[in-house]
C-alpha positions as CSV (number, residue, x, y, z in Angstrom):
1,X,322.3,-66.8,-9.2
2,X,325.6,-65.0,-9.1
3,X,324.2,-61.2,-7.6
4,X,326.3,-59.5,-9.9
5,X,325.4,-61.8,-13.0
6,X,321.6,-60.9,-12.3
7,X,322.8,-57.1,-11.9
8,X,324.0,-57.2,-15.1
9,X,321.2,-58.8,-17.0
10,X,318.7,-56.3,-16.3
11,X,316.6,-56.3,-19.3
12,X,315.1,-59.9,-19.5
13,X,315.7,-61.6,-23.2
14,X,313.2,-62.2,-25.7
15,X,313.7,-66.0,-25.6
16,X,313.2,-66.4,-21.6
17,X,310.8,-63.3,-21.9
18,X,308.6,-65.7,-23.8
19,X,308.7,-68.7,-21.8
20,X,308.3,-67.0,-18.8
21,X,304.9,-65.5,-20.2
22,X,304.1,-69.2,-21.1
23,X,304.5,-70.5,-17.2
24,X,307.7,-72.0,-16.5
25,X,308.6,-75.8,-15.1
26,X,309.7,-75.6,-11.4
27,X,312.7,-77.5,-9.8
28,X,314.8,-78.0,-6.7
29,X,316.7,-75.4,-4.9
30,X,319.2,-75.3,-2.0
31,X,316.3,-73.4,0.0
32,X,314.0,-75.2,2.6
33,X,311.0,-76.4,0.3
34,X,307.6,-78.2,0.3
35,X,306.9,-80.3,-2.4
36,X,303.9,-82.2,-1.2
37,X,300.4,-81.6,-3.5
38,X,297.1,-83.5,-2.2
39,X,295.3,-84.8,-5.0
40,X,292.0,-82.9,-5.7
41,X,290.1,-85.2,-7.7
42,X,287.1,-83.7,-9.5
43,X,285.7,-80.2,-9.3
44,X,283.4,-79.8,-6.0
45,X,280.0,-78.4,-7.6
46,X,280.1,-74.4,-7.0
47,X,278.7,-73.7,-3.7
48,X,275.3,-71.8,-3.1
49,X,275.2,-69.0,-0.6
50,X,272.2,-67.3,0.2
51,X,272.1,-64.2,2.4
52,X,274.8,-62.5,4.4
53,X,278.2,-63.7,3.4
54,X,280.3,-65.7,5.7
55,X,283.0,-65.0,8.1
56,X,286.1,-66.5,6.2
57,X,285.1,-65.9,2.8
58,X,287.9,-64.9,0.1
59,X,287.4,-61.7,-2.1
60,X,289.1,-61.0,-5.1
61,X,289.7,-58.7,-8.1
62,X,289.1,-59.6,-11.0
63,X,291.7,-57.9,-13.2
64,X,290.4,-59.6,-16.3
65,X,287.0,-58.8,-15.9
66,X,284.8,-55.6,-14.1
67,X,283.6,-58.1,-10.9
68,X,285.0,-58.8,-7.6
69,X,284.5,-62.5,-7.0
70,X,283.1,-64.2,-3.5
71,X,285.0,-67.5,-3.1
72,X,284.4,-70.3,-0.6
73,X,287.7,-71.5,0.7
74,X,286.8,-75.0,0.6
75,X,284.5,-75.0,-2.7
76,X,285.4,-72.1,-4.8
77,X,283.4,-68.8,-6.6
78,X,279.8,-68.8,-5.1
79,X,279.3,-64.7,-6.0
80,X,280.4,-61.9,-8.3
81,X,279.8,-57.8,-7.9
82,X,280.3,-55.4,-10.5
83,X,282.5,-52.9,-9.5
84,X,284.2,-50.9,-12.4
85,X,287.0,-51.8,-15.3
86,X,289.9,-53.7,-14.2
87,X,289.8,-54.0,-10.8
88,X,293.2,-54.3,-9.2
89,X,294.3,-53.7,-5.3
90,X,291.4,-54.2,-2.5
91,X,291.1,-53.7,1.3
92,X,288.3,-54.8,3.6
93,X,287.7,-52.4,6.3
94,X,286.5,-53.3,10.0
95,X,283.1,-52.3,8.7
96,X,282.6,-55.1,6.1
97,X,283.1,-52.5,2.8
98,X,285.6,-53.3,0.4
99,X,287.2,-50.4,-1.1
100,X,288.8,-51.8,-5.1
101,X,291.1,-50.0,-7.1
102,X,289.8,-50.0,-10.6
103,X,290.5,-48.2,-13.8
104,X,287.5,-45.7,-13.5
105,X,287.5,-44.7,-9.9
106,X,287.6,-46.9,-5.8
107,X,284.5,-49.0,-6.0
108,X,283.1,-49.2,-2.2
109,X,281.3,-52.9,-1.9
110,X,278.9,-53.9,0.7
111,X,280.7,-57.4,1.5
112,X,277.8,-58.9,3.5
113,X,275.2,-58.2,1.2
114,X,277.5,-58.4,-2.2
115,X,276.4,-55.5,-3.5
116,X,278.3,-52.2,-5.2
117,X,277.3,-48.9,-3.1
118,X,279.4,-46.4,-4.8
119,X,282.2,-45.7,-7.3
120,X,284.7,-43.1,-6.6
121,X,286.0,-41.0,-9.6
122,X,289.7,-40.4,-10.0
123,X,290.9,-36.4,-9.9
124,X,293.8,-37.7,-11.4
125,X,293.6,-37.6,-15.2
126,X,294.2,-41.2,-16.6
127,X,292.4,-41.2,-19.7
128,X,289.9,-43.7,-21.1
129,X,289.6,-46.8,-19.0
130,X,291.0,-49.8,-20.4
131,X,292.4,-53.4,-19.4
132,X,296.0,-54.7,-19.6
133,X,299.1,-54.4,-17.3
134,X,300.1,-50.9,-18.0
135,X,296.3,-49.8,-17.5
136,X,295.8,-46.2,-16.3
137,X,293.7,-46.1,-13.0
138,X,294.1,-47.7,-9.5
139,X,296.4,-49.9,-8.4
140,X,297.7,-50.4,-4.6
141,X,295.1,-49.3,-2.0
142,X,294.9,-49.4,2.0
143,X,292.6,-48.0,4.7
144,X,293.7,-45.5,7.5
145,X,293.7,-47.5,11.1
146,X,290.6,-45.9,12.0
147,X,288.9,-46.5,8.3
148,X,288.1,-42.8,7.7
149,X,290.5,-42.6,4.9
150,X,291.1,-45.2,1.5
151,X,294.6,-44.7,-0.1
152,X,294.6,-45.6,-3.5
153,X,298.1,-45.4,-5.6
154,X,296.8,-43.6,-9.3
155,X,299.0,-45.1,-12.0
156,X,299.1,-42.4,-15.1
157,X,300.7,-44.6,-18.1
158,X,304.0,-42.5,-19.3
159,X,303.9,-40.4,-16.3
160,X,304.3,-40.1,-12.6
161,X,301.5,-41.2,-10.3
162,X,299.3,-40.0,-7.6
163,X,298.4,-41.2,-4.4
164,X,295.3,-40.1,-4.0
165,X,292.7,-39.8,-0.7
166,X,289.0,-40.7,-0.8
167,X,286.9,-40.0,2.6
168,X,285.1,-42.6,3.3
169,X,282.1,-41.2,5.0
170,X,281.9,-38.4,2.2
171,X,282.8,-40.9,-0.5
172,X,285.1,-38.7,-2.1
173,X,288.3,-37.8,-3.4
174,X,290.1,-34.9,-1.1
175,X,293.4,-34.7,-1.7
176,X,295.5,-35.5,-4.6
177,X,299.1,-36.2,-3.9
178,X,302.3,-36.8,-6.5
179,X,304.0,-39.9,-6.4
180,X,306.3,-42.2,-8.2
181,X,305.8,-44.2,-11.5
182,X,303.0,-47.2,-11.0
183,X,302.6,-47.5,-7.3
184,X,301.8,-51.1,-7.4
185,X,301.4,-50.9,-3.4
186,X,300.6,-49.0,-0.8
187,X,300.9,-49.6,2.7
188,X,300.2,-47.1,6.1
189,X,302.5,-47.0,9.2
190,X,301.2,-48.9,12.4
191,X,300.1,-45.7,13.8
192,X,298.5,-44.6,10.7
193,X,301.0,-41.0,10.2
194,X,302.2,-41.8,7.3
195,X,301.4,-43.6,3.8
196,X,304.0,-45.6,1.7
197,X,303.1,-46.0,-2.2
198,X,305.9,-48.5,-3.6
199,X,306.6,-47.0,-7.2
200,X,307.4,-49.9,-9.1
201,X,309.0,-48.2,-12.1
202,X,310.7,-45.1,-11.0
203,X,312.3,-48.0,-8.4
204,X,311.3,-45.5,-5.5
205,X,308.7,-45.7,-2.3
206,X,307.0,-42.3,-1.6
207,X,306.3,-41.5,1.7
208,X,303.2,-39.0,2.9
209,X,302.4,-37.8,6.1
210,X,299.2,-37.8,6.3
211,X,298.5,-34.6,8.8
212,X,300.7,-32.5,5.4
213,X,300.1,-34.9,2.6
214,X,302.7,-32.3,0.4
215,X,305.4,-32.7,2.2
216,X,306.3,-35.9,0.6
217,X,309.8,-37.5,0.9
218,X,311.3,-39.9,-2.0
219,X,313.4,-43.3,-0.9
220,X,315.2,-44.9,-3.3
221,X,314.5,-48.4,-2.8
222,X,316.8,-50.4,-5.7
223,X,319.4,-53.6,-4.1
224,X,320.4,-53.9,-7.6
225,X,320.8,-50.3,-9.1
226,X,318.1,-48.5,-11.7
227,X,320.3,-49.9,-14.6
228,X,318.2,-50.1,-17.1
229,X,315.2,-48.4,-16.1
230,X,311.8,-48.7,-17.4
231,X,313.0,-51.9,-18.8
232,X,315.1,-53.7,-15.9
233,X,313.2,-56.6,-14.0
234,X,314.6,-55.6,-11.2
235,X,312.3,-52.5,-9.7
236,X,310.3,-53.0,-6.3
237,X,306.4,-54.1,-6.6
238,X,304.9,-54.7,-2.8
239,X,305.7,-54.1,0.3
240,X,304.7,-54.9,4.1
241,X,305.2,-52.8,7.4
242,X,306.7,-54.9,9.8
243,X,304.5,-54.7,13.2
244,X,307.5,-55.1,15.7
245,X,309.4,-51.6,14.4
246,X,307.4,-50.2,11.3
247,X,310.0,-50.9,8.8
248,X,309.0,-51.7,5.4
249,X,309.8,-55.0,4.0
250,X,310.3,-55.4,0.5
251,X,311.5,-58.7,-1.8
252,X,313.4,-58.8,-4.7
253,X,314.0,-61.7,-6.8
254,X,314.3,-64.6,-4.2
255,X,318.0,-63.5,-3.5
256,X,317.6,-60.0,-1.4
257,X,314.8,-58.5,1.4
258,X,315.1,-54.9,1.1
259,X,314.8,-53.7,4.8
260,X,313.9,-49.7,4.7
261,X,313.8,-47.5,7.8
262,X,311.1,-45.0,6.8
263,X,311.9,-42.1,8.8
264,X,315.6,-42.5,8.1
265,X,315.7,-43.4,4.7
266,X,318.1,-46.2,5.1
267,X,317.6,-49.3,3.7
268,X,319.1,-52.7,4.7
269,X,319.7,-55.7,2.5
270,X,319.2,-59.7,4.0
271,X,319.4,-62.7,2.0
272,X,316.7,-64.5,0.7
273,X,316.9,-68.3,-1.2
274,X,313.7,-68.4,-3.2
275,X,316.0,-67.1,-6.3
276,X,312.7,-66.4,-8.0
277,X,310.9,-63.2,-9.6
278,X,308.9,-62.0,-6.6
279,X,305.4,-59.8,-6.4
280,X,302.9,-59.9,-3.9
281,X,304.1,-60.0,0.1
282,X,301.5,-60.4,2.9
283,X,302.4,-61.1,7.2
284,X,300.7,-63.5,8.7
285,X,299.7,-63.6,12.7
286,X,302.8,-64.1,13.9
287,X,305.1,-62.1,11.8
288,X,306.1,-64.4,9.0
289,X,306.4,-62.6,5.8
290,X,304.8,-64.3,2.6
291,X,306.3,-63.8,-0.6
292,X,304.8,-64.7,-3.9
293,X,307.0,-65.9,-6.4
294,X,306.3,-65.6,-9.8
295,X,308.9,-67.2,-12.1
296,X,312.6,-67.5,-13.5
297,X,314.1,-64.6,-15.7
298,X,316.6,-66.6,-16.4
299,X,315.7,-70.1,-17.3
300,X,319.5,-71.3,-16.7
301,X,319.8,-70.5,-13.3
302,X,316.4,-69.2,-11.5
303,X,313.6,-71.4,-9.9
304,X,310.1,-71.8,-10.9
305,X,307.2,-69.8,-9.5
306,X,306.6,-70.6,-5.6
307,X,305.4,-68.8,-1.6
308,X,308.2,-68.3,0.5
309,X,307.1,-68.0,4.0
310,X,310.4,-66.3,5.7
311,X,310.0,-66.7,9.9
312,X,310.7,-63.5,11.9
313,X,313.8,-65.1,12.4
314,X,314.8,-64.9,9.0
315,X,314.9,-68.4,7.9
316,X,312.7,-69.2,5.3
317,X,310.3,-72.2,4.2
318,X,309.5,-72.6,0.0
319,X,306.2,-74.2,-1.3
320,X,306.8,-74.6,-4.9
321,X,303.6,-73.2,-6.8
322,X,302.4,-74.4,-10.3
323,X,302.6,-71.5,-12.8
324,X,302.7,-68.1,-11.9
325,X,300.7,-66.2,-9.2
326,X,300.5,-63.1,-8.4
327,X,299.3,-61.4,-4.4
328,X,298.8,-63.6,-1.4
329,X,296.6,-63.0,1.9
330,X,296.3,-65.6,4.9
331,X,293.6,-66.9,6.7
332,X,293.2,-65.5,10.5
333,X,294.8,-68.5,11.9
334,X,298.0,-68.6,9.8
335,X,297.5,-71.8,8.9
336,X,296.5,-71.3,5.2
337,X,297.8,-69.0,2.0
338,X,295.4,-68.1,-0.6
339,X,297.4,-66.9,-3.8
340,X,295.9,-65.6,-6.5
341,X,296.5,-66.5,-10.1
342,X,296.1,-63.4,-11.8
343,X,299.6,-62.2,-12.4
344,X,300.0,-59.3,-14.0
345,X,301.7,-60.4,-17.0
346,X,300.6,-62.8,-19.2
347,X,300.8,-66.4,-17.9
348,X,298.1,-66.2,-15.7
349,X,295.2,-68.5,-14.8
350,X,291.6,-67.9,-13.6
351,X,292.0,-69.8,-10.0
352,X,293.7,-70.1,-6.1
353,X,296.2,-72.0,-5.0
354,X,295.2,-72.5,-1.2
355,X,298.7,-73.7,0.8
356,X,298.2,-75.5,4.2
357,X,300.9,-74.0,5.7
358,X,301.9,-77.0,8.5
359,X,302.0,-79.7,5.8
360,X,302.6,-77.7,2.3
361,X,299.7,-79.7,1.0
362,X,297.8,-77.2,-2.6
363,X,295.0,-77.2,-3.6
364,X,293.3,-75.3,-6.5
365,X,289.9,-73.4,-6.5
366,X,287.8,-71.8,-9.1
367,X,287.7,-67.7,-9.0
368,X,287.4,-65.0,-10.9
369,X,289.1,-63.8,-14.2
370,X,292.5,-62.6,-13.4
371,X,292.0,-62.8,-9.9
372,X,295.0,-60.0,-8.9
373,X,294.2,-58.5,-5.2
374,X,292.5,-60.7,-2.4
375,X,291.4,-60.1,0.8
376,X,290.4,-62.7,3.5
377,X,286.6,-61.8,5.1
């Protein structure tokens, strides 16, 4: 699409609105793409694990539901855990917990023994728990490098947000820090010094130091203007620090890679050929960055939902995905994607797309309801 023609159509009409919520039909692009699908054939029988969990299994939220889903990569669901309303973002630290971002507070899982230890109440004031996209509560989480600390981005609905810090020995919140409107993501420097909370709406990335959490800084992070505001498509949702210099890496749209120098404040624009709505953005073992691709917003001229996997030389490689997805991790190898289904809008679908990377071959698998954040074991 024409940059300017996108700039200008901000707010997405009613018409595509609703066929985008519907899923929308994919076709060709000028980009590099994989169009090959293996054939599944019938549903594998759900597999039965008893015991300790094993290396290489996939955890997910389930946004749709109150669990956090066990998934075998090559047979699908085989657990659940109860872990609070709405579960959201999740990180897996070194330890084997999962720390999950829900609507009533971080629910701390014991992944080995798929069990709930703890729920973490919220300081910030979110009101009741509910479901839905604009759900009060947790969203974006991450650990510290040294797991003592769990970020957790607190969205407030009509209001700014909170990036708030829960010890992880003490299980509890200690700090309480304001941040930008719905912090889909949030993301901690290489060294662990400071935190980023990507603010989708106020099209913003808050940056905390952690050694003076207060003395926050604001960078505008917006490669197509804040025309249109709480209604424009266009706003930033995830991001990824890039290991080689600590920049963060954020997509927009398929068209633009939003480069942004943390400590400077400057932010570079590349080109990107996906020409899709983009969410969730993961690095695999050797730098690639992993974009999910939701959909068109406009039917005329966008592509269909898909994973670009953009090379640290910046060329990029697009599997076409069937309907829309929404976050994406990668198996330890960086042979495989798992992306999740959820999506945060409607359209979603209660399932994994698993991408062999080297061939492009998909695959479904069974999960959870909504599955939204994901983590690789």
């Amino acid at each position: 699409m024409n940059p300017s023609a996108r700039t200008a159509r901000v707010v997405l009409p009613a018409v595509a609105a609703a066929l985008l919520l519907a899923g929308c039909a994919q076709s060709g692009g000028a980009a590099e793409r994989s169009s090959s699908t293996a054939e599944s054939g019938p549903p594998a029988p759900a597999p039965t694990v008893t015991g300790r969990t094993p290396a290489g299994t996939l955890i997910v939220a389930d946004f749709g539901a109150d669990t956090v889903s066990f998934v075998d990569p090559a047979r699908g669901r085989f657990d659940s855990v109860r872990v609070g309303t709405a579960p959201y973002g999740l990180v897996v630290g070194e330890d084997g917990r999962a720390w999950v971002a829900t609507a009533e507070g971080v629910a701390v899982v014991d992944t080995a023994a798929r069990e709930r230890l703890a729920l973490v109440p919220y300081e910030t004031e979110t009101g009741r728990a509910t479901t839905g996209e604009y759900r009060g509560g947790g969203m974006g989480i991450a650990l510290s490098p040294d797991g003592r600390q769990a970020y957790v981005g607190v969205n407030v609905p009509g209001g700014n947000g909170a990036l708030e810090i829960v010890d992880t020995e003490r299980l509890e919140v200690t700090e309480s820090v304001p941040v930008g409107r719905r912090p889909f993501d949030v993301d901690v420097s290489r060294d662990g010094t400071e935190v980023y909370a990507t603010n989708h709406d106020s099209f913003d990335i808050t940056v905390v130091p952690t050694r003076s959490p207060s003395d926050t800084r604001r960078i505008e992070v917006a490669p197509y203007g804040t025309e249109g505001g709480l209604g424009s498509w266009l706003k930033p949702h995830y991001a990824a620090v890039r290991a080689s210099d600590g920049r963060l890496l954020l997509p927009f749209e398929g068209e633009r890679l939003a480069v942004v120098d943390p400590e400077s404040g400057r932010v570079d624009v590349e080109r990107m050929t996906a020409n899709t709505h983009q969410h969730g953005a993961a690095l695999a073992p050797d730098g690639s960055l992993l974009v999910v691709g939701t959909g068109p917003i406009d039917l005329d001229e966008d592509e269909g939902p898909s994973l670009t996997v953009r090379r640290p030389d910046g060329s990029e490689r697009v599997h076409p995905l069937e309907g829309p997805h929404e976050d994406v991790a990668v198996s330890a190898d960086g042979r495989t994607a798992y992306v999740t289904g959820g999506f945060t809008r409607d359209g979603y679908w209660d399932g994994i797309t698993v991408i062999d990377l080297g061939s492009g071959d998909t695959r479904r698998l069974a999960a959870g309801e909504r599955p939204l954040g994901i983590a690789v074991l």
